[in-house]
C-alpha positions as CSV (number, residue, x, y, z in Angstrom):
1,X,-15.4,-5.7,-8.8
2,X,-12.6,-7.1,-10.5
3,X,-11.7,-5.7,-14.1
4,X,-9.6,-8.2,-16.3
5,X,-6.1,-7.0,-16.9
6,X,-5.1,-6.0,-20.8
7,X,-3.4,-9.0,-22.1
8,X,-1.8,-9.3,-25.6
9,X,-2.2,-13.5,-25.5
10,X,-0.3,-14.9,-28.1
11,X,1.0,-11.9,-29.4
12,X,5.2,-11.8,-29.7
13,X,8.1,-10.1,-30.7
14,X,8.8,-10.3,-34.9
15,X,11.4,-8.5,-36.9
16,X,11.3,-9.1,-40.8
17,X,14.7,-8.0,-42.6
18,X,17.3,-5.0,-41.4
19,X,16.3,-2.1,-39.1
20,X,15.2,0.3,-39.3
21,X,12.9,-0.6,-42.6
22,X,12.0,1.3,-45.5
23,X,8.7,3.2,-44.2
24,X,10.7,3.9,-40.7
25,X,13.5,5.5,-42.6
26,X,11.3,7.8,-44.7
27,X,10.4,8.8,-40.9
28,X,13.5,9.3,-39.6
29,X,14.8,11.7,-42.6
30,X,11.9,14.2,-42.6
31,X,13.0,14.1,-38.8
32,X,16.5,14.5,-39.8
33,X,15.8,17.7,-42.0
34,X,12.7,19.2,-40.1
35,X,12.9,18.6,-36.6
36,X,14.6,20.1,-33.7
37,X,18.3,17.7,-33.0
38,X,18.1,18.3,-29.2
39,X,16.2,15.3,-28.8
40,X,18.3,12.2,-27.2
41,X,17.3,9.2,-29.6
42,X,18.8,5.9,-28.8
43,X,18.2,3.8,-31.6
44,X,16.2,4.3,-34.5
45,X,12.4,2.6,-33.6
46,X,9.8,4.5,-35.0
47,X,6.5,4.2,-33.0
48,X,3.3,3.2,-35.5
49,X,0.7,1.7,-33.2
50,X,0.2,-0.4,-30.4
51,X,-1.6,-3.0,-28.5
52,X,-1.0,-4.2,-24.9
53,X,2.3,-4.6,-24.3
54,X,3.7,-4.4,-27.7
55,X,4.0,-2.0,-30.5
56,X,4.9,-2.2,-34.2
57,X,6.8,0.1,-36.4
58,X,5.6,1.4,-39.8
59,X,7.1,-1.6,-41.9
60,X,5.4,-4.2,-39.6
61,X,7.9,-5.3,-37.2
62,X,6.2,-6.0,-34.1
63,X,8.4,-4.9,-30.4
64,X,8.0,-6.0,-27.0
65,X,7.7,-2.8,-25.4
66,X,9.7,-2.6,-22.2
67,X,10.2,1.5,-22.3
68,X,6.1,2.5,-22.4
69,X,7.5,6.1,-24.2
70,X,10.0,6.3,-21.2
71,X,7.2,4.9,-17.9
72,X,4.5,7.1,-19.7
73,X,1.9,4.3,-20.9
74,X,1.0,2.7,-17.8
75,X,-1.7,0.5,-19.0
76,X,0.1,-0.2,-22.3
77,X,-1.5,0.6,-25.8
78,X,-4.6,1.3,-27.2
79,X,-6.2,0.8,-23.5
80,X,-9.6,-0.1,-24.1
81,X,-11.5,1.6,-21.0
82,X,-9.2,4.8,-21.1
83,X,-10.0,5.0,-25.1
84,X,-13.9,4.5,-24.0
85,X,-13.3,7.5,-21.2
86,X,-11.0,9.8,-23.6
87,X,-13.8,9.4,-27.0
88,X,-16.7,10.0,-24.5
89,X,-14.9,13.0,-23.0
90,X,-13.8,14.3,-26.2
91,X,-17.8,14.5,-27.8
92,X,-18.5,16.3,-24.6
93,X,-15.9,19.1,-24.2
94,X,-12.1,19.2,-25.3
95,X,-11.2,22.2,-23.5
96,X,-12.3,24.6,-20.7
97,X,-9.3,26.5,-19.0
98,X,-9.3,25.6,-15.3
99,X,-7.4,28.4,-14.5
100,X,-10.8,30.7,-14.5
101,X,-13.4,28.4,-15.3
102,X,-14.6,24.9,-13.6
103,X,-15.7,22.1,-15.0
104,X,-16.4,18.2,-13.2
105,X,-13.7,16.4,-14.1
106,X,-10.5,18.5,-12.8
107,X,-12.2,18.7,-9.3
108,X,-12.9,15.0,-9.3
109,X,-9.6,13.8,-10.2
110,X,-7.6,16.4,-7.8
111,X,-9.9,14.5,-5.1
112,X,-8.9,11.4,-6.1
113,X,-5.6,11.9,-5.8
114,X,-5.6,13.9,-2.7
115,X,-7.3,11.1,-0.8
116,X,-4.8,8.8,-2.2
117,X,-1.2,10.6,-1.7
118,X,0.6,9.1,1.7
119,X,-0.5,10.4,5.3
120,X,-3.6,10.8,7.0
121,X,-4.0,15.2,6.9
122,X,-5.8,16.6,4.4
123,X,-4.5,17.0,1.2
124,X,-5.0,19.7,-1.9
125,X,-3.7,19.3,-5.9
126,X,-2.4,21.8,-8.2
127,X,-2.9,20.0,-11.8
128,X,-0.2,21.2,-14.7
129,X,0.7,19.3,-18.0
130,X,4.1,17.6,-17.4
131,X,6.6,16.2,-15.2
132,X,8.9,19.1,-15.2
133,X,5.7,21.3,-14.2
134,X,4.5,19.4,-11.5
135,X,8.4,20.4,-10.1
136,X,8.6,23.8,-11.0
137,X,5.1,24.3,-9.3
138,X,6.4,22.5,-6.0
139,X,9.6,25.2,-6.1
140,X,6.9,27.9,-6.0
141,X,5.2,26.7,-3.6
142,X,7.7,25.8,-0.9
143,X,9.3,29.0,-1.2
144,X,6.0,30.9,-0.9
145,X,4.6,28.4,2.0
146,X,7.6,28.8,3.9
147,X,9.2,32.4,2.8
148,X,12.6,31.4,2.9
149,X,14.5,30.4,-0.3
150,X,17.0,27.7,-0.5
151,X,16.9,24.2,-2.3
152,X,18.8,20.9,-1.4
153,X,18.7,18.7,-3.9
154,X,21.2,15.0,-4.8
155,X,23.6,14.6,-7.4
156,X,22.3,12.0,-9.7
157,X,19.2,13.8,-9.9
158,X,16.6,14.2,-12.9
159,X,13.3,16.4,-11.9
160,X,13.0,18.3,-15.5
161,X,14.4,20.5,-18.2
162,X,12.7,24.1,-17.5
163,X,15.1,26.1,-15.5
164,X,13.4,25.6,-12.4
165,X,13.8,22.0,-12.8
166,X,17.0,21.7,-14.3
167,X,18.5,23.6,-11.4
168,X,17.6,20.7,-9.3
169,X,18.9,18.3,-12.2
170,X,22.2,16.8,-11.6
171,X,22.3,13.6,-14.0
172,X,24.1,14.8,-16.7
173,X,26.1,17.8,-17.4
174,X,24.8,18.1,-21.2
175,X,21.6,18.9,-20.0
176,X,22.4,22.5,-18.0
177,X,25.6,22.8,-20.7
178,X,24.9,26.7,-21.7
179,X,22.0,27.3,-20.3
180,X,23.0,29.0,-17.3
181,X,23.5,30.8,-14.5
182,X,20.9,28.3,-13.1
183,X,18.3,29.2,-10.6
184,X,19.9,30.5,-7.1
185,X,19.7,29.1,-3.9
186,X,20.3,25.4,-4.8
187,X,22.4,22.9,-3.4
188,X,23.1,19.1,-4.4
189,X,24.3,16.7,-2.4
190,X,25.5,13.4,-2.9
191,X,23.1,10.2,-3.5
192,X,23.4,7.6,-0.7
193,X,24.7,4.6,-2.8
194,X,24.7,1.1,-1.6
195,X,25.8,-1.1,-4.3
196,X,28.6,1.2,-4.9
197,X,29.1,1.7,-1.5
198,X,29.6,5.6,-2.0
199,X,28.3,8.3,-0.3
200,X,26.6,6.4,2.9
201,X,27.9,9.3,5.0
202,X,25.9,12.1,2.5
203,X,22.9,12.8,5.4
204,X,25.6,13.1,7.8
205,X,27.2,15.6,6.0
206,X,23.6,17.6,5.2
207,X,23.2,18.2,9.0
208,X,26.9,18.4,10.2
209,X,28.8,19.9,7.6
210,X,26.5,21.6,4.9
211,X,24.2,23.1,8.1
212,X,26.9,23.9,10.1
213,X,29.3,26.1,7.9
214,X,27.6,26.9,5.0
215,X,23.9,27.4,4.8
216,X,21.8,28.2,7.9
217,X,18.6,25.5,8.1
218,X,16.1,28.2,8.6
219,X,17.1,29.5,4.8
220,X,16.1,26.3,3.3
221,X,12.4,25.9,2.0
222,X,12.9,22.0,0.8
223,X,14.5,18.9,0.5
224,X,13.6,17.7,-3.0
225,X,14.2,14.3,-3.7
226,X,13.7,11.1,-6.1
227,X,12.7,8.1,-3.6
228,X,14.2,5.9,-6.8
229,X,17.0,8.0,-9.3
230,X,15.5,7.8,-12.5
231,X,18.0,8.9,-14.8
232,X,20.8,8.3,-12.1
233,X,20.6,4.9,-12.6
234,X,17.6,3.7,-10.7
235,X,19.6,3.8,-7.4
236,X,16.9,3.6,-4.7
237,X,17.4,5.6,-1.9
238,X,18.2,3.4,1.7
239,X,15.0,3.4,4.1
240,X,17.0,4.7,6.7
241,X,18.2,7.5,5.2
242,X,15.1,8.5,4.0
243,X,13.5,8.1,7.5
244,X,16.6,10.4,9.1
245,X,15.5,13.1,5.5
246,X,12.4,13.1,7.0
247,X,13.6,13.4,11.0
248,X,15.7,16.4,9.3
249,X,13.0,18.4,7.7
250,X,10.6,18.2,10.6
251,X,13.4,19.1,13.1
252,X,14.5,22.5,11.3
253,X,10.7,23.1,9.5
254,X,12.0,22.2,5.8
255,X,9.2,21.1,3.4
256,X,9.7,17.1,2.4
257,X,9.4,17.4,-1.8
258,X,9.1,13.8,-3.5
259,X,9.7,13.5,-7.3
260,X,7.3,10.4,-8.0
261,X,7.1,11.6,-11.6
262,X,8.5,8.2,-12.8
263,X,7.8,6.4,-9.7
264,X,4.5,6.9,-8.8
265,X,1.3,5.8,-9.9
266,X,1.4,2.5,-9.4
267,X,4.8,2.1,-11.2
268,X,6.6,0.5,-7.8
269,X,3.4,-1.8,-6.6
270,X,2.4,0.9,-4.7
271,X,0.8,3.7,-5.4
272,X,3.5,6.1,-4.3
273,X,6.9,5.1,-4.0
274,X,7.1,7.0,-0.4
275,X,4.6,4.5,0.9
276,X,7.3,1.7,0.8
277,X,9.2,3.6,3.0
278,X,6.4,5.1,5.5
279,X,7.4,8.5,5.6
280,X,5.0,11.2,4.4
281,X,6.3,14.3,2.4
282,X,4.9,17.2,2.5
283,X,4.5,17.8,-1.8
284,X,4.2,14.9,-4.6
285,X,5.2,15.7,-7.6
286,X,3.4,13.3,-10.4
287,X,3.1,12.8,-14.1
288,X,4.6,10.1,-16.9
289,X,1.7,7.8,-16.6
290,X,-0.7,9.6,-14.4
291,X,-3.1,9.3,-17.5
292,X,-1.8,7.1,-19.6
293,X,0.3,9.1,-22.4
294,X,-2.0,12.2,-22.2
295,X,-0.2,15.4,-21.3
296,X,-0.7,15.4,-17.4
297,X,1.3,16.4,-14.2
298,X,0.4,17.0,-10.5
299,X,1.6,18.6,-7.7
300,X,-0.2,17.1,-4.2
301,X,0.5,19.2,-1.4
302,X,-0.7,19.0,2.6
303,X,-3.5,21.8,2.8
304,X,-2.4,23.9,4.7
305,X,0.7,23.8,3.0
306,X,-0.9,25.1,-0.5
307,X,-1.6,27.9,1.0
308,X,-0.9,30.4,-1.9
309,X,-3.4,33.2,-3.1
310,X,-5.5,33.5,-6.4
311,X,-3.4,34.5,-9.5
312,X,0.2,33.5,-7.6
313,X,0.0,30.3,-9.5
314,X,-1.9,28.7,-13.1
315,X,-2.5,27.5,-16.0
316,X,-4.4,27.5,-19.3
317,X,-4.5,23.9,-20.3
318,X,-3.2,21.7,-16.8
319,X,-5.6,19.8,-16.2
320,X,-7.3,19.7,-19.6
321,X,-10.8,17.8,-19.0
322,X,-9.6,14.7,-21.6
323,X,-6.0,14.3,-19.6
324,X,-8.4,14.7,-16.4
325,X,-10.6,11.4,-17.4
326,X,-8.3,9.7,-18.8
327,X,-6.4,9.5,-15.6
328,X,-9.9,8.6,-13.7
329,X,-10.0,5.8,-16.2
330,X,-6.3,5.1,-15.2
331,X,-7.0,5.0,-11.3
332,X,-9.7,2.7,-11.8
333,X,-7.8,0.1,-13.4
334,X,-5.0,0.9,-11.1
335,X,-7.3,-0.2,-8.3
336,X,-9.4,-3.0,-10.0
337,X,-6.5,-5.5,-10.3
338,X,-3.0,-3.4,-12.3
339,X,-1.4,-3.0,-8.9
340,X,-1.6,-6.4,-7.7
341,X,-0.3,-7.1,-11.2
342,X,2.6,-5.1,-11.1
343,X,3.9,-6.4,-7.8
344,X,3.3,-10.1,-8.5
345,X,4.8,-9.6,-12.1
346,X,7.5,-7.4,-11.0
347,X,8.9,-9.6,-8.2
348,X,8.8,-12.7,-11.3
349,X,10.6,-10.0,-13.5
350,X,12.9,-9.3,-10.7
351,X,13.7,-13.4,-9.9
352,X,14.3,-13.8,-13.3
353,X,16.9,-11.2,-14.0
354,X,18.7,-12.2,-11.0
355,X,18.9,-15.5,-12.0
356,X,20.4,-14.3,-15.2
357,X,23.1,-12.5,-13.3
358,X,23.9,-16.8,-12.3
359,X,25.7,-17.3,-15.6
360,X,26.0,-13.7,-17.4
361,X,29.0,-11.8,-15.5
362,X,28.2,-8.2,-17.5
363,X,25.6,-8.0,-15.0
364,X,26.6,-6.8,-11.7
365,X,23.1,-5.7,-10.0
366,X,19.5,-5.8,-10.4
367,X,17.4,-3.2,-8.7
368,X,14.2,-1.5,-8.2
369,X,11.0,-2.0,-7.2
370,X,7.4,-3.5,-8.9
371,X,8.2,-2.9,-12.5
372,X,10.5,-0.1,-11.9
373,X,13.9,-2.5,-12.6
374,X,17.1,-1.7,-13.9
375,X,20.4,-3.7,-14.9
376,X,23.6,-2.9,-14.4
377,X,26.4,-4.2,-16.3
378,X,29.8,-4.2,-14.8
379,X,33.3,-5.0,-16.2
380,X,34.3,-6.8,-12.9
381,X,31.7,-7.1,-9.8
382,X,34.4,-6.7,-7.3
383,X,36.1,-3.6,-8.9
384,X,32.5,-2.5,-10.4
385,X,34.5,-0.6,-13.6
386,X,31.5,0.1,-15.9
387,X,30.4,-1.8,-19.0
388,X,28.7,1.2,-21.1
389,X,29.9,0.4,-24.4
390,X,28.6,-3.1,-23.5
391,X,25.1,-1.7,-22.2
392,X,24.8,0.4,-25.4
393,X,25.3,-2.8,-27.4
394,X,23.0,-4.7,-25.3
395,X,20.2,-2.2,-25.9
396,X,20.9,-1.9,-29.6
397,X,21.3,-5.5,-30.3
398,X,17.5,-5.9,-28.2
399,X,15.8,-3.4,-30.1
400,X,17.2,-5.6,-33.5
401,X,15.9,-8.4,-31.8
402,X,12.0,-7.0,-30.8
403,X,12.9,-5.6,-27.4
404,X,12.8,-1.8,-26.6
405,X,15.0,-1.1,-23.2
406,X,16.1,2.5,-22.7
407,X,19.3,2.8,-20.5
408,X,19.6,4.8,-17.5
409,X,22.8,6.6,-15.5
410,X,25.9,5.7,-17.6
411,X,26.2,2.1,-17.4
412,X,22.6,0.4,-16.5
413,X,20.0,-0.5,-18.4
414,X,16.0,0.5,-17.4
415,X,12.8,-2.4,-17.7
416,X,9.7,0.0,-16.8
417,X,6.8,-1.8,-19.5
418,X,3.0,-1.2,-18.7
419,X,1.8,-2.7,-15.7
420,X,-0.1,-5.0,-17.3
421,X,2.7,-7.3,-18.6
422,X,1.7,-10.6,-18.0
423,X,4.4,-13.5,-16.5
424,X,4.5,-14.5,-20.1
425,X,5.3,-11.0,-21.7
426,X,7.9,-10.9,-18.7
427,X,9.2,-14.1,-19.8
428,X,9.9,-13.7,-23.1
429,X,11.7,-10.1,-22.3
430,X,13.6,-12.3,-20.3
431,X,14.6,-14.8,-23.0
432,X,15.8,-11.8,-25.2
433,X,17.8,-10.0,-22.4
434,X,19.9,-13.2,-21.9
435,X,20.6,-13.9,-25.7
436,X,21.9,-10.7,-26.4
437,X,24.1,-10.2,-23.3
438,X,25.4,-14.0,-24.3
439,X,26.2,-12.4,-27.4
440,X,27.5,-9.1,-26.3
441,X,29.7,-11.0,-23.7
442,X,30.8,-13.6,-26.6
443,X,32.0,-9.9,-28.8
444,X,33.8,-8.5,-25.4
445,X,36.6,-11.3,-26.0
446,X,37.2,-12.1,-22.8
447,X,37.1,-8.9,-21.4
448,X,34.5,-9.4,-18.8
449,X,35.3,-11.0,-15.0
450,X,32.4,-13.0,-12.9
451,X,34.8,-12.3,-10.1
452,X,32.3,-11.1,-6.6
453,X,35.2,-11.2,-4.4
């Protein structure tokens, strides 16, 4: 049966006065004095409650929510099926550790999922609490499943902050800046790049360069990679390259990892990213909006790949039985009608920022997949010499205007809202893209070139 997708009808985008307001400021000084700086803020919205596709700040201005707490709420806010599964869940049992105890919910989900993940084998799920988790629990596992020790991972990369992770991270050097030595036994390569025709050649040199003279195949355990860059800029990797990753791997007995932390779950019009490209890997990482701004991750993994003994790998709250139904509640919604939204929507989005790119000469490409989009702005399209003092305005100047946008690499901006934006949410996101780039183009004094030759 067909559920109705969340709509916020008639709700829009309102900003009263200067922001941040008078109740967001008291927020963002306690912040100031009290809370840890590390934290990479953009601009200064401060989250109060939310409702579909839109969310309002502690003074009343209302947002058009095109971040969803960076591709976390996947049905938008306040959810009313995942609110009905979280309260029931919560007057039942809170907390139960899976890591010695069982209880129904963890076992249902982890089959859910396993049936789910690409290829036809069998499949078996490790559940943990976050993104970075799901990743450090795939590192463990392919070096115990294959006893060798090695990583390859891309430049461009984002799979995490915990060391594991960040070893594999590559996206920006502030985030390993003094925390090393890093974990050993990884190597990045670079990212195939199309629309900045740069490192085409990067597979080749994998298997005849990297292979050859400096680390022996039979020493690496995995190939881990993002199917779509995140925080490299959304740069989605070519389908051929990924099909000659996957040739690679089978060929010299490396494990396949994919990173569909941000990219799964729906978030492409697909279920998994991977599926897009029809290559199975052998481990899924997944988390962000597996249940819907709960603290979830998971790492799916062929059976008889997850082949690891009791005690070699756990943990107390992954898997909590609310995060668990919560992201039943998700699947279900996923299935009854949010994916079919996401790609219809998604290609609308996608027509419509294109056609922006018609008269707006900042932008220089649009790219993704479902509602996993990003812009990137461009000085000149034929030299392709960044704009990212123009993509920091253009996100400011949105959020002042009732849009949130979060950028991505160091000169795009990223569109990832809750797949159940409507054509009309879309639309108006739209509208306020193209009046602030007209206005951050008007500022640049000339300064941007249309040129495509």
């Amino acid at each position: 049966m067909m559920t109705k997708v969340q709509s916020s009808e008639g709700l829009a985008p309102k900003v009263s006065g200067p922001l941040p307001g008078p109740k967001a400021r008291e927020v963002l000084e306690r912040e100031r004095n009290f809370v840890s700086g590390s934290h990479t803020k953009g601009y200064p919205f401060v989250a109060d409650h939310g409702e579909g596709c839109f969310i309002w700040d502690p003074d009343g201005n209302c947002f058009l929510d095109f971040a969803a707490g960076i591709a976390v709420n996947l049905l938008g806010h306040n959810h009313p099926r995942v609110n009905e599964a979280v309260a029931a869940q919560m007057k039942k049992l809170a907390h139960y550790s899976a890591a010695d105890f069982y209880y129904e919910p963890y076992g249902l989900l982890c089959e859910r999922l396993a049936k789910l993940a690409p290829g036809d084998g069998p499949k078996k799920v490790f559940l943990s609490n976050s993104g970075t988790e799901a990743v450090e629990c795939a590192i463990k596992l392919a070096r115990y499943h294959t006893n060798r020790y090695h990583l390859i991972a891309f430049l461009g990369s984002f799979h995490g902050r915990s060391l594991g992770s960040l070893s594999l991270t590559s996206s920006r050097a502030v985030q390993r800046q003094g925390f090393g030595p890093m974990l050993g036994g990884v190597t990045h390569i670079p990212f195939p790049d199309e629309y900045h025709h740069r490192d085409l050649d990067s597979i080749d040199f994998l298997e005849n360069v990297l292979f050859q003279r400096m680390i022996p195949p039979s020493d690496v355990a995995a190939i881990v990679l993002e199917p779509i860059q995140g925080e490299g800029g959304y740069l989605v990797m070519p389908p051929e390259h990924m099909k000659r990753i996957r040739k690679i791997c089978d060929k010299h007995g490396i494990l396949l990892i994919a990173d569909e932390v941000q990219s799964g779950m729906g978030r492409t019009g697909k279920y998994f990213c991977m599926e897009h490209y029809g290559v199975e890997p052998d481990i899924i990482t997944l988390a962000k909006g597996i249940a819907n701004g709960l603290p979830l991750g998971a790492t799916i993994a062929r059976s008889h790949i997850m082949d690891w003994t009791a005690g070699a790998h756990t943990s107390t709250f992954g898997g909590n039985p609310v995060a668990c139904v919560a992201s039943l509640a998700v699947l279900n919604e996923l299935k009854n009608g949010v994916l079919d939204n996401c790609a219809r929507v998604g290609a609308f989005l996608t027509e419509r920022l294109k056609a922006l790119a018609e008269h707006h000469p900042l932008i220089g490409d649009v790219r993704g997949k479902g509602l996993m989009l990003a812009v990137e702005l461009v000085h000149n399209r034929r030299t392709l010499e960044p704009a990212t003092a123009e993509r920091d305005r253009v996100v400011e100047r949105a959020f002042q205007n009732g849009l949130l946008l979060i950028g991505c690499g160091f000169t795009g901006f990223r569109i990832v809202p809750p797949l159940t934006l409507s054509e009309r949410e879309a639309q108006i996101g739209v509208d306020i893209i193209d009046r602030v780039l007209s206005e951050v183009e008007s500022a640049s004094g000339g300064q941007v070139h249309p040129s495509r030759k």
